[in-house]
C-alpha positions as CSV (number, residue, x, y, z in Angstrom):
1,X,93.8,88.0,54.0
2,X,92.4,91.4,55.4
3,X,94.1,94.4,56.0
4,X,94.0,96.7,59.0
5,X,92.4,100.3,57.9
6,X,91.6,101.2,61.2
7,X,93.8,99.5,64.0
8,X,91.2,99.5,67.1
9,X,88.0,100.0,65.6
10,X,88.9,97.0,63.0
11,X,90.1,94.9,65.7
12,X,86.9,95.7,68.2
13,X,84.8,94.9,65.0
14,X,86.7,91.5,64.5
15,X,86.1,90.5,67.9
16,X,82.9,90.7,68.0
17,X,82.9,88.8,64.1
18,X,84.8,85.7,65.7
19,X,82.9,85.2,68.6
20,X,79.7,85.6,67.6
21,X,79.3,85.1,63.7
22,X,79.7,87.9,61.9
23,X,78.8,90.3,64.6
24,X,75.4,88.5,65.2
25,X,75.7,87.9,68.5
26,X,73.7,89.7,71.3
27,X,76.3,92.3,73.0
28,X,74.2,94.4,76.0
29,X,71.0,94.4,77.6
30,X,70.3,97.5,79.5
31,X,68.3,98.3,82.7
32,X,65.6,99.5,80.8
33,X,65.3,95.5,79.9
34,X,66.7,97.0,75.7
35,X,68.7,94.0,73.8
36,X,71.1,95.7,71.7
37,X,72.6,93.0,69.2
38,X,76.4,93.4,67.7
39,X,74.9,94.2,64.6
40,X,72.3,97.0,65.8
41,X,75.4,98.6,67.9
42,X,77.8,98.4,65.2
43,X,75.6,99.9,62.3
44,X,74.9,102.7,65.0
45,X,77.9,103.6,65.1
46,X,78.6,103.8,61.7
47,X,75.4,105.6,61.3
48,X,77.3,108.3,64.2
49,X,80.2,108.1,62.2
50,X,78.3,109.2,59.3
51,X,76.9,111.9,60.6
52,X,80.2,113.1,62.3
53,X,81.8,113.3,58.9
54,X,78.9,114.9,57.8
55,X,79.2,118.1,60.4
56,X,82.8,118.7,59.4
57,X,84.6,115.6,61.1
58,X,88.0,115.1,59.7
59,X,90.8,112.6,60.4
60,X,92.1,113.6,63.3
61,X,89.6,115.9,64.9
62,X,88.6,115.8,68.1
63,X,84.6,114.9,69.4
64,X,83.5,115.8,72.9
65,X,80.7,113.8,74.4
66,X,79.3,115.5,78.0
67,X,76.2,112.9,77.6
68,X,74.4,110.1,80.1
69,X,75.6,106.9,80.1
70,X,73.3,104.5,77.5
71,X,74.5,102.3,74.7
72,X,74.1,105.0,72.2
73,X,77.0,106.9,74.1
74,X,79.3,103.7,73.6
75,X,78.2,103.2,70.1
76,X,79.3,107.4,69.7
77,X,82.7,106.3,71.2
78,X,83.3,103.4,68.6
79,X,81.6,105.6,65.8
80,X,84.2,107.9,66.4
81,X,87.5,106.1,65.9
82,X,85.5,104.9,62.7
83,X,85.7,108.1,61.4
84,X,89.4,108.4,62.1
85,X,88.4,110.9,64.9
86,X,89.9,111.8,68.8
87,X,87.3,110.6,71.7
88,X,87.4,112.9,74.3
89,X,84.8,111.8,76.9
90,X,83.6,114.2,79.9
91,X,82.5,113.4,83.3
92,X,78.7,114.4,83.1
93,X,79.3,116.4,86.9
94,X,81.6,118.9,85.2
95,X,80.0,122.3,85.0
96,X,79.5,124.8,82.2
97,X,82.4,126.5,83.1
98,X,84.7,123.5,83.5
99,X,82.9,122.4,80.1
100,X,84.7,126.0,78.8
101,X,87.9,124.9,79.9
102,X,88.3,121.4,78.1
103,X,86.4,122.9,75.1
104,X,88.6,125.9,74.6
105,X,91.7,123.6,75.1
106,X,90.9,120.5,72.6
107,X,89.3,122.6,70.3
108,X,86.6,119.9,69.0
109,X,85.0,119.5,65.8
110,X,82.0,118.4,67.3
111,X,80.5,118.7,70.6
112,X,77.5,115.9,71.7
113,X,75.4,116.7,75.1
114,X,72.9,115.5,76.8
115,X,69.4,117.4,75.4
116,X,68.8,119.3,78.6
117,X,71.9,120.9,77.9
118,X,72.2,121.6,74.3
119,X,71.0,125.9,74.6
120,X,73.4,125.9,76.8
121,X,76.5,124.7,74.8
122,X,75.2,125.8,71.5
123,X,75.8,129.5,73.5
124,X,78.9,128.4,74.2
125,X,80.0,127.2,71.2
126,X,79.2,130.7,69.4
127,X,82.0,132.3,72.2
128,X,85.0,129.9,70.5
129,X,87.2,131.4,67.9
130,X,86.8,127.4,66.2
131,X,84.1,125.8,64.0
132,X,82.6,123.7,66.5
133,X,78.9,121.9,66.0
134,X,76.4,121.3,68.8
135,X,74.6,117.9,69.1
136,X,72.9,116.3,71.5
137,X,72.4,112.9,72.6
138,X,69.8,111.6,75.5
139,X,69.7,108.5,77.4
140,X,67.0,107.3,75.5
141,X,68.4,107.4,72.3
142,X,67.1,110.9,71.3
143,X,68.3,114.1,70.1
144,X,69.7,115.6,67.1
145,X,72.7,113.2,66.6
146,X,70.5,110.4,66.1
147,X,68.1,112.7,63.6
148,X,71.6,113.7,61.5
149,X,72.5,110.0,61.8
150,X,69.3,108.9,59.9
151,X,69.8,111.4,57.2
152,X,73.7,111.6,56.8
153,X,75.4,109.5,53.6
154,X,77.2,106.1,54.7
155,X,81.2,107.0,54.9
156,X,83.8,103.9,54.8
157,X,85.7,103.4,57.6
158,X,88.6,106.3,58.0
159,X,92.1,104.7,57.4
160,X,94.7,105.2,60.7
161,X,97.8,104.1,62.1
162,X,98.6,102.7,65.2
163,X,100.7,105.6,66.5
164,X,97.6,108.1,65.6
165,X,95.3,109.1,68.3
166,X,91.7,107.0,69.6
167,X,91.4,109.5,72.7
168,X,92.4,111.9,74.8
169,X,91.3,111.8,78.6
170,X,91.5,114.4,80.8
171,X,93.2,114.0,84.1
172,X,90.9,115.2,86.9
173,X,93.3,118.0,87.8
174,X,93.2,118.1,91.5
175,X,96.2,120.5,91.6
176,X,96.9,122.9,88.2
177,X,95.1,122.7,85.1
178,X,93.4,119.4,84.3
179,X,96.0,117.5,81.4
180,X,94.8,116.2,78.3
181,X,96.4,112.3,77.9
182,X,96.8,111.4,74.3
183,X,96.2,108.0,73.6
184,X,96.4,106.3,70.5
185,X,94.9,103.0,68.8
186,X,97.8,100.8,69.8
187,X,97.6,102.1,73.1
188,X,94.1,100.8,73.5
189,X,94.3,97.7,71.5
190,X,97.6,96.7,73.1
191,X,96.2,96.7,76.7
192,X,92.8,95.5,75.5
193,X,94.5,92.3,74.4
194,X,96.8,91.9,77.3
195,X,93.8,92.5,79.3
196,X,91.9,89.3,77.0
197,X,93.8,87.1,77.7
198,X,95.2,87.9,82.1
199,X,91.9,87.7,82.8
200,X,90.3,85.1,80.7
201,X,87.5,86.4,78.9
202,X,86.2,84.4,76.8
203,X,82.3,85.0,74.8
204,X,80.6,83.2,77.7
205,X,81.3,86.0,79.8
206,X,78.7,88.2,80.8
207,X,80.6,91.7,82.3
208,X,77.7,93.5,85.1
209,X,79.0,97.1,84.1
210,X,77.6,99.6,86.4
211,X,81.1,102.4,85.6
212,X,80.8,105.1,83.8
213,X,81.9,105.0,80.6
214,X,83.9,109.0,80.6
215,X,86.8,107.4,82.5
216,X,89.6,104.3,81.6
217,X,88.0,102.2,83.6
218,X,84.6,102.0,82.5
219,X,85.1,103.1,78.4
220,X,88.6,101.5,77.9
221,X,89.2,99.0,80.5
222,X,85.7,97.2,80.6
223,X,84.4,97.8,76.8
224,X,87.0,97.5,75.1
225,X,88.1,94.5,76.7
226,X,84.2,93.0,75.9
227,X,83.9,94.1,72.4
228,X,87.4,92.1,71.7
229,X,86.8,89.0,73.0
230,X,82.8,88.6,72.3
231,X,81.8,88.3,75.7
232,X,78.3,90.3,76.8
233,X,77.4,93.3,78.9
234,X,74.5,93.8,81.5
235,X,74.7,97.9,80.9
236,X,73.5,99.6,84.2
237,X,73.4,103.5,84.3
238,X,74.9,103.4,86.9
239,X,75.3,101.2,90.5
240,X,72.0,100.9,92.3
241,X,72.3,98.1,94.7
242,X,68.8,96.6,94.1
243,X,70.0,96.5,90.4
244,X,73.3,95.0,90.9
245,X,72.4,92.1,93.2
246,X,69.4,91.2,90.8
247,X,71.7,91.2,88.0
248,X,74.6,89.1,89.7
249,X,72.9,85.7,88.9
250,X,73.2,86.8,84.7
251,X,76.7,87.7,85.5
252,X,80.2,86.1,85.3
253,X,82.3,89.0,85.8
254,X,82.1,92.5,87.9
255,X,84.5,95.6,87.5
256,X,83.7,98.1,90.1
257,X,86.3,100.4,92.4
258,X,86.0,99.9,96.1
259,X,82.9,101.8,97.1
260,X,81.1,99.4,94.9
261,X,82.1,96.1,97.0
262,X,81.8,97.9,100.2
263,X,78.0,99.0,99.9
264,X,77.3,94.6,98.8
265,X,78.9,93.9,102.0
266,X,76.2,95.7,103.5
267,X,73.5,94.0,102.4
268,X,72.0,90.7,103.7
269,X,71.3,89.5,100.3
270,X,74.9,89.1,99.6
271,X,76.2,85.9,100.0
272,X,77.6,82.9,98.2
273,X,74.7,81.9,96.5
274,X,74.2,85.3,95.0
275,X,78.0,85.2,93.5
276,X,77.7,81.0,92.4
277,X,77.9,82.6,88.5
278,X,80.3,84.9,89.5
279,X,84.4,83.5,88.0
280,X,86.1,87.5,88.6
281,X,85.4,90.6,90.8
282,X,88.1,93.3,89.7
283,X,88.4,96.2,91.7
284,X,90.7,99.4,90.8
285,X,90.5,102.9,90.5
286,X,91.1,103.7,94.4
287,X,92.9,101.1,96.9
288,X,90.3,98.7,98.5
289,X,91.1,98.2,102.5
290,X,92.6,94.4,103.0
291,X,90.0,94.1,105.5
292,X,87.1,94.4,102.6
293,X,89.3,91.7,101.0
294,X,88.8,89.2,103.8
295,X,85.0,90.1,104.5
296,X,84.2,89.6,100.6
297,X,85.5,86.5,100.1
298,X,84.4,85.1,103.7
299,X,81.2,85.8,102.8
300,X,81.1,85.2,98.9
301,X,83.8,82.8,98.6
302,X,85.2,84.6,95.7
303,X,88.6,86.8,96.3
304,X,89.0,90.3,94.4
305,X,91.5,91.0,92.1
306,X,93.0,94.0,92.3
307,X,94.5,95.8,89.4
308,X,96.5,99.1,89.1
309,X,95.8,101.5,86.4
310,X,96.3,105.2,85.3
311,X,94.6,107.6,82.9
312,X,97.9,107.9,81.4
313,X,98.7,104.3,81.2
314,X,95.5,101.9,80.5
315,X,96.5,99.1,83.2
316,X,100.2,98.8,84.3
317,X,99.8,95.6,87.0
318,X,97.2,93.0,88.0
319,X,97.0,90.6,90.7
320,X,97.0,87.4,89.0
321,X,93.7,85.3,87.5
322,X,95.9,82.3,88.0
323,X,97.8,82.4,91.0
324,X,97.8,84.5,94.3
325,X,95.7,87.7,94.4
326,X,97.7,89.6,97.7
327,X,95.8,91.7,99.5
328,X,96.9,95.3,99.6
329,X,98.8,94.6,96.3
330,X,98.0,95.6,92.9
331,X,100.5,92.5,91.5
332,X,103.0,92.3,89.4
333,X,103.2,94.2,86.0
334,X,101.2,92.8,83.4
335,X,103.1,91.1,80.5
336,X,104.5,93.5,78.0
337,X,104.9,96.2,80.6
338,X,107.9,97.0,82.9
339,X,107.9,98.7,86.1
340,X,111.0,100.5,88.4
341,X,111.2,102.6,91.3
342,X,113.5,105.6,91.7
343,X,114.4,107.2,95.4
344,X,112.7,110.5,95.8
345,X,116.1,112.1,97.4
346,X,119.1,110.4,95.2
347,X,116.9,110.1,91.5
348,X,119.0,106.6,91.8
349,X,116.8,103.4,90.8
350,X,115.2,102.3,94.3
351,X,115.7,98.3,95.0
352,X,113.4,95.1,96.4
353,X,111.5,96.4,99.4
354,X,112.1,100.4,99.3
355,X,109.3,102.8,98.6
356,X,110.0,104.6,95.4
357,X,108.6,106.8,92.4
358,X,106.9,104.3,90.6
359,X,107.7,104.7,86.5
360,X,106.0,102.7,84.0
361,X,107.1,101.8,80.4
362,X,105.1,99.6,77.4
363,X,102.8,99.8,74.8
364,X,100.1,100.9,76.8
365,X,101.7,104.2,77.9
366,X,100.2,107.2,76.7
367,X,101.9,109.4,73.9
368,X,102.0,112.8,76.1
369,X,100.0,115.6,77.4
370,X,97.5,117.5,74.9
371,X,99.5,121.0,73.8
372,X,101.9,120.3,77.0
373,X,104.9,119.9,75.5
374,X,106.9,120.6,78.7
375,X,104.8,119.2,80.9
376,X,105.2,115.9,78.8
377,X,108.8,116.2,78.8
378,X,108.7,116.4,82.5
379,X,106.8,113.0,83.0
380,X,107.4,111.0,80.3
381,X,111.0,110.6,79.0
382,X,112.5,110.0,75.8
383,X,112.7,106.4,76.8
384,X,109.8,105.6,76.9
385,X,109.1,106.0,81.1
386,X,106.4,107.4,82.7
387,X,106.4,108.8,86.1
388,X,103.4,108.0,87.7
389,X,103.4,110.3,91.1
390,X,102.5,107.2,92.7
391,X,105.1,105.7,95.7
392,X,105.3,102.0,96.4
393,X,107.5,98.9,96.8
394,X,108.0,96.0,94.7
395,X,108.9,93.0,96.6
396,X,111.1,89.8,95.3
397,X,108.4,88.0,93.7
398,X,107.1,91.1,91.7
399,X,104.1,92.5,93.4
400,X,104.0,95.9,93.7
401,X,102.4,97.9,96.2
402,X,101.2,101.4,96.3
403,X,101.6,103.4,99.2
404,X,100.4,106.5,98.2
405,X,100.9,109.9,96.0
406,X,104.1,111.8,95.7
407,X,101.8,115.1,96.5
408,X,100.1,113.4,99.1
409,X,103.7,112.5,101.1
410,X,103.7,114.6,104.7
411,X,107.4,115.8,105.2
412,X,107.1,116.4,108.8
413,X,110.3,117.6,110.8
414,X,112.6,116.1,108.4
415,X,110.8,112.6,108.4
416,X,109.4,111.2,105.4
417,X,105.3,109.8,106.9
418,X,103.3,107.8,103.8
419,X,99.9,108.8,104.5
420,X,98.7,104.6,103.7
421,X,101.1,103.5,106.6
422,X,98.8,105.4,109.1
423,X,95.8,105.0,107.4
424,X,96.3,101.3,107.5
425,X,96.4,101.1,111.1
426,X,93.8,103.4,111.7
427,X,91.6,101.2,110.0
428,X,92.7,98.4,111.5
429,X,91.0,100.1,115.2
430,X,88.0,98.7,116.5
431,X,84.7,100.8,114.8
432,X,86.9,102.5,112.4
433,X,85.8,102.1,108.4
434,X,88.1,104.0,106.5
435,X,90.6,107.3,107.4
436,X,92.4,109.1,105.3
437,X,95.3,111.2,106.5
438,X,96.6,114.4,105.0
439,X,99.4,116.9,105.7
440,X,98.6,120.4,106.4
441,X,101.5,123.5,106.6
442,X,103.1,123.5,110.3
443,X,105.3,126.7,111.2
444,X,107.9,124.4,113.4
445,X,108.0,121.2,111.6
446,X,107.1,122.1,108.0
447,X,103.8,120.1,107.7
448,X,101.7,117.9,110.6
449,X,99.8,115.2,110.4
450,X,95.9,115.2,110.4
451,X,93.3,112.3,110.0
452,X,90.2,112.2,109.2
453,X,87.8,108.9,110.7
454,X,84.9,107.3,109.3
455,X,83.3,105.3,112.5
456,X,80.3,102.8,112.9
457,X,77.3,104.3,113.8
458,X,77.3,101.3,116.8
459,X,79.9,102.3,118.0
460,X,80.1,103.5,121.4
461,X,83.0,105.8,122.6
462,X,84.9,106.1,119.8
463,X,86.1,109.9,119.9
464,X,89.4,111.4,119.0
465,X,91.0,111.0,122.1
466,X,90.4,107.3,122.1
467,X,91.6,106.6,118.9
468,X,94.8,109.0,119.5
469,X,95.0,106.4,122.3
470,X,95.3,103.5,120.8
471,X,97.4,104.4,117.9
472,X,100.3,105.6,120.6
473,X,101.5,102.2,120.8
474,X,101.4,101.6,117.0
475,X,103.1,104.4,115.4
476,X,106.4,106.3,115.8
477,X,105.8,109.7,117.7
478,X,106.6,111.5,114.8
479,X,103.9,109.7,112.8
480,X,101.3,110.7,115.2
481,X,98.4,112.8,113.8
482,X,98.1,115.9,115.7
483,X,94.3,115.3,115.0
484,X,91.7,112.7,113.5
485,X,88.6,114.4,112.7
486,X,85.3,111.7,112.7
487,X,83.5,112.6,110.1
488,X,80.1,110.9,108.3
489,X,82.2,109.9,104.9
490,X,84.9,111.0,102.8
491,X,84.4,113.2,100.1
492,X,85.2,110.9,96.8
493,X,85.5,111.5,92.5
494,X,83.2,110.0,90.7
495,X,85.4,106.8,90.4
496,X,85.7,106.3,94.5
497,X,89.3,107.8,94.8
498,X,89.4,110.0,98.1
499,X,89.9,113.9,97.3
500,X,92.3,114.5,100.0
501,X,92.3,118.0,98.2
502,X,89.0,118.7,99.8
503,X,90.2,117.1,103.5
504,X,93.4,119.4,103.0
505,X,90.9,122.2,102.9
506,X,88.7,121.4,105.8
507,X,91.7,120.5,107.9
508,X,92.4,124.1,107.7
509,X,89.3,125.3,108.2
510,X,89.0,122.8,111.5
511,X,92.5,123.8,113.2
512,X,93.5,126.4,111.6
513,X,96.6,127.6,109.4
């Protein structure tokens, strides 16, 4: 009988081993037509774990990776746990400066960038008061990592525990100082598992991953979740809609966030014969409009299932596989993990139907914020809860519903206004896509309500007025926006999720403090 050395990396390793003899089995094909078999991507990563250990790597270090997405990049992330160091994966948008930030905060052993950029950080690198060692790592496979990898001595896989760290994510600090979340092997392998087994994956499956693989959702939620059961990968740089639809008929299963059903629905080519393979669409990351629900499975046949996650958390809920997926729902909590809401006035535990602080407790919680003791204190209590910043209602059966974020709630006059309330039936208008509403300061009322529209270009007549118009009979008074704004799109993260940070600036720019 085996022993766990390293809990994740043993048990991503073992998955593969079940499935597909040994680790034999074929794991990605890429969109530059590469077949990448589980025995090529595994001794890769040892090969990066080698050379890791070789530049100084030690148990517990951290390794940044700024680099493209390629199968080399996920075989760095799995190399990495193998050598019993802390991923920390960076969005490849961030900017030399930001690059300063997370560098002079997590204090890596090693830093891996994309080729173009490694003059750049190795100059950096020089300005920290650490050891830290520049690689690089291209799309293509290139770059010194890969050089050291061919030359560095083989290294056994680095014994851990399940409490030690696999990770640490930055949150995408909006508001304040972005926040490092710890998360550790059993973190990872716990909600991996759970995720197994909700959503059936099996190694027939074939995953059509077109995320990015510096966030949860593409690295954790989607890879991980592959690697463990055996299942396959078509590995797409990134979503291209050409790409995607000629891939669908390969596929079983899609993960995307909303933008990535949204822009199929607008092509032709989409329909039910293009989804027959098709068993699961997932969508997360950002709320998908109910009426995207209805159009994708009217003209697919297949029905989304929504899921509800956090950097902090891995994923907390999950319509069901089994059962009914409820539009505008993110389901019940998946098993293992408990949910509660708490009033935002009395700190008393909200009940069935109110809209509440949504806290989250299990074995895929985080362990805290990287060197923020206090601000882990504030968010994550001794008991094990997590408050997410996230309001919503559970109902009787379970299913929980998000309504928006504690920063994004508009006290106007006294009166409490969720921000989802208005935008739902804003997009329920006539020639209305998506809104998103934000509050702004107001000298009598304390904040007002503002709106921003995203209209059909066939529209006719569809100004502010008109919509004012129609939302009279809808909405309280004190609801009202004082002003939607049409604009050509809304300004979005690299994972879909509206920046209402950047509508809260042009509102004042637009009406004025």
């Amino acid at each position: 009988m085996s022993t766990t050395v390293n809990p994740l990396f043993d048990a991503l390793l073992a998955g593969r081993a079940q499935a597909n003899g040994m680790g034999n089995g074929s794991l990605l094909t890429d969109d530059g037509g590469r077949h990448v078999s589980d025995t090529g991507f595994f001794d890769t990563a040892a090969a990066f774990a080698a050379a890791l250990v070789d530049a100084g790597v030690a148990p517990g270090d951290r390794v940044a990776a700024q680099v493209e997405k390629s199968w080399q990049a996920l075989a760095l992330y799995v190399g990495t746990v193998r050598a019993g160091a802390i991923f920390l994966p960076l969005n490849t948008a961030y900017t030399e400066s930001e690059l300063a930030y997370f560098i002079g905060d997590a204090e890596p052993r090693v830093l891996v960038v994309d080729p173009t950029r490694l003059d750049a950080s190795t100059k950096l690198a020089t300005k920290q008061s650490f050891s830290l060692n520049v690689m690089s790592l291209g799309r293509q496979g290139e770059g010194t990592l890969v050089d050291n990898a061919s030359q560095a001595p083989a290294v056994a896989v680095v014994t851990r525990a399940p409490a030690d760290l696999a990770a640490i994510l930055y949150t995408s600090g909006t508001t304040g100082r972005s926040k490092g979340a710890m998360l550790t092997h059993a973190n990872l392998l716990s909600n991996a598992e759970v995720l197994v087994e909700a959503w059936a994956f099996t190694a027939d499956d074939v995953l059509l991953h077109a995320l990015p693989i510096f966030h949860t959702h593409g690295l954790f939620v989607a890879c991980n979740t592959v690697l463990l059961s055996g299942a396959r990968m078509q590995f797409l740089a990134r979503f291209d809609l050409d790409a995607v639809l000629e891939s669908l008929p390969e596929a079983t299963v899609m993960m995307g966030v909303p933008t990535f059903y949204v822009r199929l629905l607008t092509d032709a080519r989409f329909d039910a014969a293009a989804a027959r393979h098709m068993r699961l669409f997932v969508s997360g990351s950002a709320p998908l409009l109910a009426a995207t629900h209805v159009e994708f499975e009217t003209r697919s046949g297949q029905r989304i299932l929504e899921r509800y996650g956090m950097t902090e958390t891995n994923m907390s809920c999950s319509n069901p596989y089994h059962g009914e997926r409820r539009a505008g729902t993110v389901g019940p909590p998946l098993p293992g993990v408990d949910v509660r809401l708490r009033d935002m006035s009395t700190g008393q535990l909200s009940t069935t139907g109110e809209v509440g602080m949504l806290e989250v407790r299990g074995p895929n919680v985080f362990s805290g914020y990287w060197r923020m003791p206090e601000k882990t204190r504030e968010e994550l209590g001794e008991d094990g809860w997590f408050i997410t910043g996230d309001l919503a209602t559970i109902d009787d059966t379970g299913y929980v519903t998000i309504v928006g974020r504690d920063k994004d709630l508009v006290i106007s006059g006294g009166y409490n206004i969720y921000p989802k309330e208005l935008e739902v039936e804003l997009d329920a208008l006539e020639g209305v896509l998506e809104s998103a509403v934000v509050g702004m300061p107001d000298s009598d009322l304390g904040e007002r309500v503002i709106a921003f529209a995203v209209v059909s270009g066939t529209s006719d007549a569809i100004d502010e007025a008109a919509l004012l118009g129609k939302l009279e009979p809808r909405l309280a008074r004190y609801k009202q926006p004082r002003h939607i704004h049409i604009i050509e799109e809304l300004p979005r993260n690299a994972m879909g999720k509206v920046m209402k940070n950047v509508l809260r600036e042009r509102a004042v720019e637009l009406v004025g403090g």
